[in-house]
N, C-alpha and C positions, 0 to 999 in steps of 0.2 A: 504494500500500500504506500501512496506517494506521500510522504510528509507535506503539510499545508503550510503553507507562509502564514507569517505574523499577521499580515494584510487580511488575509483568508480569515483565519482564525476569530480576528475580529468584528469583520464582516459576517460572520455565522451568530455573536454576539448583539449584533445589532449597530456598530459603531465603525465611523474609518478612521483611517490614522491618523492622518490631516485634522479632522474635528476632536479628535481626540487629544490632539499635540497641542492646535489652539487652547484648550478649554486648560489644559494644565498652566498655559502661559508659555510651554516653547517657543524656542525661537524656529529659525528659517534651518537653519544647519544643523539644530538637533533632529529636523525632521527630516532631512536629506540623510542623517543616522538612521534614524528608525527607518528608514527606506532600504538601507545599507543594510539591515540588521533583518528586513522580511525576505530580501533577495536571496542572503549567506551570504552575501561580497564581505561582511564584516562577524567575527563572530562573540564579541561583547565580553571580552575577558579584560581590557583596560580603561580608562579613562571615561570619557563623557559615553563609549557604545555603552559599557559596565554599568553605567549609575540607570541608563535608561533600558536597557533587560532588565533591571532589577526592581525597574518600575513599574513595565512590563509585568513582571511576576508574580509581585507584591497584588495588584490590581486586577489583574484578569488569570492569574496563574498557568500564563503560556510561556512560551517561547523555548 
């Protein structure tokens, strides 16, 4: 079975990532991460990907 993206995931939840990023107050570039971070181009073990999988997790318990 094919693992679903962050994007997906969310979308099944009712929410996009974009409105979701806004409503936290993200910026432009933490949301060009989490876009980074639904592809696998990035995979969230350092820095600002890290804090947002972990926000990610905390809230919706994917990623």
């Amino acid at each position: 079975m094919k693992k679903l993206s962050i994007s997906e995931q969310l979308s099944k939840k009712g929410f996009k990532i974009r409105t979701w990023a806004k409503s936290k107050g993200l910026s432009d570039s933490d949301y060009n991460v989490l876009l980074d971070l639904s592809k696998g181009k990035t995979k969230g073990k350092w820095g600002k990907a890290k804090e947002l999988k972990e926000l990610l997790q905390k809230e919706f318990k994917i990623a």
